[in-house]
Structures are given as C-alpha cells and as structure tokens.
C-alpha positions in Angstrom: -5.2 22.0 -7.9 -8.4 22.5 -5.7 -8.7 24.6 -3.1 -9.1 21.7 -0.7 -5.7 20.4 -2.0 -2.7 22.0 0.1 1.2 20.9 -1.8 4.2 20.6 0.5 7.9 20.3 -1.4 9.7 17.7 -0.1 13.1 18.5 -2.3 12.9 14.2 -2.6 11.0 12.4 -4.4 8.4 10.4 -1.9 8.1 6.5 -2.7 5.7 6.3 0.4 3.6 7.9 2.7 1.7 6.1 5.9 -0.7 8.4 8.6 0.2 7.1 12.3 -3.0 6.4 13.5 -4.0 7.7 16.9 -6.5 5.4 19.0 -10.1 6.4 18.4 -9.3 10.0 17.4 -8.2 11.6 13.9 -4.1 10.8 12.6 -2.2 14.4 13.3 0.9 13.1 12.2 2.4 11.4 9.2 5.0 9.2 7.7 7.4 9.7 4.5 10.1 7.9 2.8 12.0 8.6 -0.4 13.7 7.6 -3.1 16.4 8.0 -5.6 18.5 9.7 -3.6 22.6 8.4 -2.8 21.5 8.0 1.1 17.6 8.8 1.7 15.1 9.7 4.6 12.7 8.4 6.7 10.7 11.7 7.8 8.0 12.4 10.7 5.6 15.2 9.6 3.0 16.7 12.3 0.9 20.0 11.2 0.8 23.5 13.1 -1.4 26.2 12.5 -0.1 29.8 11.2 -1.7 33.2 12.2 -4.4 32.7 9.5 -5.5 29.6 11.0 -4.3 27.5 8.3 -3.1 24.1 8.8 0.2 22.8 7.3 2.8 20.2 7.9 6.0 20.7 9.4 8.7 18.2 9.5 10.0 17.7 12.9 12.3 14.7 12.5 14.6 13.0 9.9 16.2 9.4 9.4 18.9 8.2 7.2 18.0 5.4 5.0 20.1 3.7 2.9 18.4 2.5 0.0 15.3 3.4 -1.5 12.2 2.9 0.6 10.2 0.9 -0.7 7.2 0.3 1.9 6.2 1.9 5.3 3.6 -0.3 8.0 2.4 0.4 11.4 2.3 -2.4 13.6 1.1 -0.3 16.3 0.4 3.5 17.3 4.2 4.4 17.7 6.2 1.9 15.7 6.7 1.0 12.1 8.9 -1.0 9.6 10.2 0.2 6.5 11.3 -2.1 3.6 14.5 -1.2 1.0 15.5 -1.9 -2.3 18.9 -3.2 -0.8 16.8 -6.1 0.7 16.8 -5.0 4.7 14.0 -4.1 6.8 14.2 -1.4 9.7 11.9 -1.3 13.0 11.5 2.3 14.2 9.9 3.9 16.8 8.1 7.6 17.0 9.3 9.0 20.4 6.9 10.6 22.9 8.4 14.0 21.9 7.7 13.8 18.6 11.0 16.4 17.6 13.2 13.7 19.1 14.9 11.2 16.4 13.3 8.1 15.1 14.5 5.3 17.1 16.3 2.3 15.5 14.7 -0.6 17.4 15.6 -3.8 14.6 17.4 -4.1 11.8 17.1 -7.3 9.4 19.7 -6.9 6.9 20.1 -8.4 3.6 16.8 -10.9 4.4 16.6 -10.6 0.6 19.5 -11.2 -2.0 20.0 -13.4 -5.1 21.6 -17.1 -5.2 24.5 -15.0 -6.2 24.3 -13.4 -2.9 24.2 -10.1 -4.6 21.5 -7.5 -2.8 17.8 -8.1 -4.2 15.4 -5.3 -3.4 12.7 -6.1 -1.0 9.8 -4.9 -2.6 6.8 -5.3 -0.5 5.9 -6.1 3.2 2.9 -6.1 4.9 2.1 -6.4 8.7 -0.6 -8.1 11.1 -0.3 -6.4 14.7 3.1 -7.5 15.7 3.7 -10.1 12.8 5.4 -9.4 9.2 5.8 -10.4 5.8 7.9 -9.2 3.2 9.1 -10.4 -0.8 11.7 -9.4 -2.7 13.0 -9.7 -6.4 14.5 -12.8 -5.5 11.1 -14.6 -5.4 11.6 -15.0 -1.2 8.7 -14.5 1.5 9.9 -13.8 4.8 7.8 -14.1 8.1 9.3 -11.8 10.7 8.5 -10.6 14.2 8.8 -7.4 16.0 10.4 -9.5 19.2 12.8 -11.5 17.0 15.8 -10.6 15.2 15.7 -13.4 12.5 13.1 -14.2 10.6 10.8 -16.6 12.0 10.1 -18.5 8.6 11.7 -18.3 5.1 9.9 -19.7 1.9 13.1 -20.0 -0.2 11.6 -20.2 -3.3 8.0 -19.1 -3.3 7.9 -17.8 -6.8 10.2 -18.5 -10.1 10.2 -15.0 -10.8 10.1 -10.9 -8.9 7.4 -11.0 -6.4 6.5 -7.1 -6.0 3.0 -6.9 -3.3 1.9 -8.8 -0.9 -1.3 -8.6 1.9 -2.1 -9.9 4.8 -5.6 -11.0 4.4 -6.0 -13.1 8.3 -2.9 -13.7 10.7 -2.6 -17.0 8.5 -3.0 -16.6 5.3 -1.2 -14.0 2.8 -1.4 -13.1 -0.6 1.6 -12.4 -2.8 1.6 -11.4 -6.8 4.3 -11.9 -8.7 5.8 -10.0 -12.3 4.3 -12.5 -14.4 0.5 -11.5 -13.1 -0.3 -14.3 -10.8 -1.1 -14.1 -7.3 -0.5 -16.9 -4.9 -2.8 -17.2 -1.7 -0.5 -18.8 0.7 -2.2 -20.6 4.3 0.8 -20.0 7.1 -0.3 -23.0 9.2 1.0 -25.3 6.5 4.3 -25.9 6.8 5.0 -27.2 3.2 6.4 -24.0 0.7 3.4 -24.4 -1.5 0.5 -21.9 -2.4 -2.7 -22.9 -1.3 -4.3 -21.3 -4.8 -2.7 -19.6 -7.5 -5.0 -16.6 -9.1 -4.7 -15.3 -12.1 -5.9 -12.8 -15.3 -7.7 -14.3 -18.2 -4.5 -15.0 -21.2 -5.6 -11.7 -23.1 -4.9 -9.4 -19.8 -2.1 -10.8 -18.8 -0.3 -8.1 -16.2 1.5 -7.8 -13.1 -0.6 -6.5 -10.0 1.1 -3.1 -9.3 -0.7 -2.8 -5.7 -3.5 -5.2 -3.7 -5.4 -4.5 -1.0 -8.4 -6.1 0.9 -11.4 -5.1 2.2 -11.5 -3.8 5.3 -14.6 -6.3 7.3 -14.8 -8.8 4.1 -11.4 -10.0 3.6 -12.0 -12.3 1.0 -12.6 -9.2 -1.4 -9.0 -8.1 -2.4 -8.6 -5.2 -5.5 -5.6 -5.0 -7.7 -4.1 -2.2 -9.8 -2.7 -3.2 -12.7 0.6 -2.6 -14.7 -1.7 -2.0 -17.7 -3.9 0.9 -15.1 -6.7 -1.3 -14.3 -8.5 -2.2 -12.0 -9.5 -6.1 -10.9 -12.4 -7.0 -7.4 -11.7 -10.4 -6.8 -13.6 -12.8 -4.3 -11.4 -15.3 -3.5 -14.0 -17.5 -2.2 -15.3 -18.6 -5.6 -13.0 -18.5 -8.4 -9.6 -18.1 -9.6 -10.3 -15.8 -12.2 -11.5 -11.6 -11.1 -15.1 -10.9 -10.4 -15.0 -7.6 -12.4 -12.2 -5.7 -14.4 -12.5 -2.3 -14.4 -10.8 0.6 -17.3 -8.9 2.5 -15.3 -5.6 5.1 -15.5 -3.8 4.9 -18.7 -0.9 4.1 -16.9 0.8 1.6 -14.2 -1.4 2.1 -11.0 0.8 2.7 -8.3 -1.1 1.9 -4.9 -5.0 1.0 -4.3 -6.5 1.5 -0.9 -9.8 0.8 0.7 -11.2 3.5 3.1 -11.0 1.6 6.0 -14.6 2.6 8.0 -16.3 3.4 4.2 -15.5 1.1 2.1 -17.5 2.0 -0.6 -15.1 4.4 -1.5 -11.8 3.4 -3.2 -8.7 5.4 -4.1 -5.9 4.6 -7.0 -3.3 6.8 -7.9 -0.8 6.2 -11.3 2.4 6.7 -13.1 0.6 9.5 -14.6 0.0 11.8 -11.7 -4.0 10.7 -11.5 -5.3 10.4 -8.2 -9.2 9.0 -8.3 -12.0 8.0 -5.9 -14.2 5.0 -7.0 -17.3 4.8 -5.7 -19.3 1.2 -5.6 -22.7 3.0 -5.8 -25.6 0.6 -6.4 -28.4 1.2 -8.4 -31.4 0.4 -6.3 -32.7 -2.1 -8.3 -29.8 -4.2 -8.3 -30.8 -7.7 -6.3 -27.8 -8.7 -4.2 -26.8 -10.0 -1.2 -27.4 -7.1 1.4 -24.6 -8.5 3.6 -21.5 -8.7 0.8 -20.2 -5.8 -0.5 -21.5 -3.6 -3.7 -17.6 -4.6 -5.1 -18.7 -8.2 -6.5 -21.8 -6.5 -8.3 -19.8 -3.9 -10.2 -20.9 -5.5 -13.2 -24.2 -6.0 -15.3 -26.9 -3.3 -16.5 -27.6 -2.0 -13.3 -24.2 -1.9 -11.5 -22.9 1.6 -11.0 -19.2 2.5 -10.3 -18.5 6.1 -9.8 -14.7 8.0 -10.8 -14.5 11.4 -9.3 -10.8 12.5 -10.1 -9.6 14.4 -7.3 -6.8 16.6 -8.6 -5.8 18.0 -11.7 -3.2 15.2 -13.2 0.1 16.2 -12.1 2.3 14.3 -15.0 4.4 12.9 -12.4 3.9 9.5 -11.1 2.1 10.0 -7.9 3.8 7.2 -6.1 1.5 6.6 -2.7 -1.9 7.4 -1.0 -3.0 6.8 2.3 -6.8 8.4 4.0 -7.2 8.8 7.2 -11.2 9.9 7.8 -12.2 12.5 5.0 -8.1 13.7 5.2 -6.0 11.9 1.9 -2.3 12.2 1.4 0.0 11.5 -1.3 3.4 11.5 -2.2 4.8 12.1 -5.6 8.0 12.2 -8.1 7.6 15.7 -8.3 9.4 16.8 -5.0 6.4 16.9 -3.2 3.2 15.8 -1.6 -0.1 16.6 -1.1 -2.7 17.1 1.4 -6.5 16.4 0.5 -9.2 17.2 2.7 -12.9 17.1 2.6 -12.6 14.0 -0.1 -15.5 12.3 0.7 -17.7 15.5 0.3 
C-alpha cells in the first residue's frame, strides 16, 4: 500500500460504503454496512485527529441489521436507506450528535420474495431526492417513497430472471440489468409494466452488468462493469448495442462510479482486490463534439484511455468505492477498508 493509502479493520467484511455528503463543503463522515455475518451492522464513521496530526476514522455509532446489506443511498444530507438480501429496506437517520444511534425512521419488509413467498434478496436500489427504486432476485421493481410506508408502485414481473443493479437516470426513467446481461430502460410515466428499450451485449460477450452508473451532467452516458471484468460506455440515445468495450479487471467488477464534479475520471474495483482510476484523456487531435463527453470517443486511433491502479491488489474482493473530492474509500472482504487521498494527483 501507498503512503496516501490509510487501512482501517473493520473485524466484518464491508459489502458497502457511502460518504454523507455535507452541503457545499468536503464529506467528514461516512457510511458502512456488512456482510456475512449471523446479525450485521450499519456503522457511522467520522475521523479525529491524533497528537501527530494524523487523520483516522473512528466509529461512533452501530446498527443491527439483519441480513446482509446489500446497498446504502442518501436521499438527503442526514438520511439514507439500506437494502438486504432478506428482501426489506430500512430508512435511517444520522442524528445531530453524531455518537447518538441511527434512527429507524421506515421499514418495508419483505417488498421482495419469490411466488413461493419464500425471502428473495433485494439486490439493488437506487434513489432520486426523496424517491426510490429497488430489484430483487425475484425479477420485481419497486417504486418507494421516503413519506409512504408501502410502496407506491410494484412492476410484478419486470424481468424473467435475477435483476441485480439498477440507476436512476431522470426522476422518470430507470435503468435495471438483469443476470442474463440485458438492461431494460424503463419510462415511469407509463403506466404499462413494459421496458421502454431493452440493451444489450453483442452474442460473443454475453455477461451480466455487475455495477452501472451514469454520468454525472450527461445522463444518457451510463458505464457498466461486467461479470467477465469489463468495462462497457453506452449512449443510450443511439443504439442498443455499447459505444466502446473496454479490457478491464480479470475478474467480476464489483462497483463503477463517476467522479461526480470530474468526470473524466472513473473508478472500478473487482473480485480481485484491484482498485483503478480510468481516465478519458483525449488526444488533441481527436475531432469530437466539444459539448459530449470524451466517454463515446474512447475508441479509434486517437482515443486515449488512461488506467492508473491505485493500490497494490489486495486478493480480496474489494466490494465498494465511493470519492468524495480527491478523498476515495473502499470497503473490502478482508476485514477492512481503506482510505485514499490525493487520487486525482
């Protein structure tokens, strides 16, 4: 490990880990949640600074969970929901005083579950302000609200098979990819259970989409990591089919994510303990459309994408990422996490 790189053990193994952004100033508090564990936690992490003037984070509040977690969203400054694999979805709040508990504000319980009405994991959400959407191995979307206690639509059966991400791209319109490596673009205003457009890999690269993610200002630019450890930019303006497929980790990749004010810069982590940085670098003689985004010309003679690996691998899966300026955490299966500073450097 660099010496920009500080490690943390955790004793758990972490499935996630979100920053709680603060309003026009830098995150100084985080989000964790774990996983194969009989009951597991929900954990609040701010940092303090020892007598050497080094920086560190301390936990300062813990929260049963039963269940693994399997995704943690902000919907605001001081609240979040976190998704589990026994198909329920929790609404808690981070108290003024941040050693106080997390608050319980909503529980949906068992929104996902098989025909069978045994539990079916709820795999993904993803949140718009105050709105949320979650799927499940049961093929189910779920549209939910932080002021309601039921759901406030259910698309029964929006896939045949496991859906395992989905993204809110616009307060409307979602998109969902399924175990089969399709991804369904879905427009909320219409009322029929039907996908607007289905997307999908040529036949030879067939693979499920581990992790999507949009572009922060161009939405229609979404990247997936692939069960295979690529990397596909789609523009789903134009085509069904990826702009560019990138070689990527030799393994599953486990979360993408845009830097949300440079979004040049791209991270992936793996089932392999790799944690990269893409960079869309242009070469300067590549003709494009100034006002798009150097991710749909990452291909061709003079397109440039740069990989700067930014640890050592750890041969654990690293399991989630999240950057907050030039500040990157991650969570891994090796009882700990990490905290990366000065990445964009």
């Amino acid at each position: 490990m660099g010496e920009n790189i500080q490690g943390t053990f955790t004793s758990e193994k972490i499935s996630k880990i979100r920053w709680k952004r603060e309003d026009f100033s830098e995150a100084k508090s985080f989000i964790t949640g774990s996983w194969d564990n009989p009951v597991n936690h929900i954990t609040h992490w701010t940092f303090q600074t020892n007598d050497d003037d080094e920086t560190y984070p301390v936990n300062v509040s813990s929260h049963l969970f039963e269940g693994d977690v399997t995704e943690i969203q902000f919907i605001n400054t001081t609240c979040f929901v976190a998704s589990s694999s026994i198909g329920s979805v929790k609404l808690l709040q981070i108290e003024d005083n941040p050693s106080l508990p997390l608050k319980e504000l909503t529980i949906w319980e068992n929104i996902h579950q098989f025909k069978t009405s045994e539990q079916a994991s709820c795999t993904a959400l993803a949140t718009f302000k105050q709105d949320i959407a979650t799927v499940g191995e049961d093929g189910k979307i779920n549209l939910l609200t932080a002021q309601q206690k039921t759901p406030v639509r259910t698309i029964e059966n929006a896939d045949s098979c496991s859906l395992i991400c989905i993204d809110f791209l616009r307060h409307n319109e979602i998109i969902t990819s399924n175990t089969r490596g399709h991804m369904k673009l879905w427009d909320l205003r219409n009322h029929q259970d039907i996908p607007a457009t289905t997307f999908m890999l040529p036949d030879q690269l067939k693979t499920e989409a581990t992790s999507i993610a949009h572009h922060p200002t161009q939405r229609h630019i979404v990247a997936a990591g692939g069960g295979d450890g690529g990397l596909s930019v789609w523009d789903l303006r134009q085509s069904t089919f990826p702009r560019s497929q990138l070689l990527a980790h030799s393994h599953a990749v486990s979360e993408v994510i845009f830097h949300p004010d440079r979004p040049d810069n791209l991270f992936t982590c793996s089932m392999n303990g790799e944690l990269w940085r893409w960079n869309s670098a242009q070469s300067s003689k590549l003709k494009s459309d100034t006002s798009d985004s150097h991710w749909l010309a990452t291909r061709g003679p003079n397109a440039k994408v740069d990989i700067i690996q930014l640890c050592t691998p750890i041969h654990k899966p690293i399991n989630s990422i999240d950057i907050d300026r030039t500040t990157l955490l991650c969570g891994c299966d090796n009882e700990a996490m990490y905290v990366v500073r000065d990445v964009l450097l």
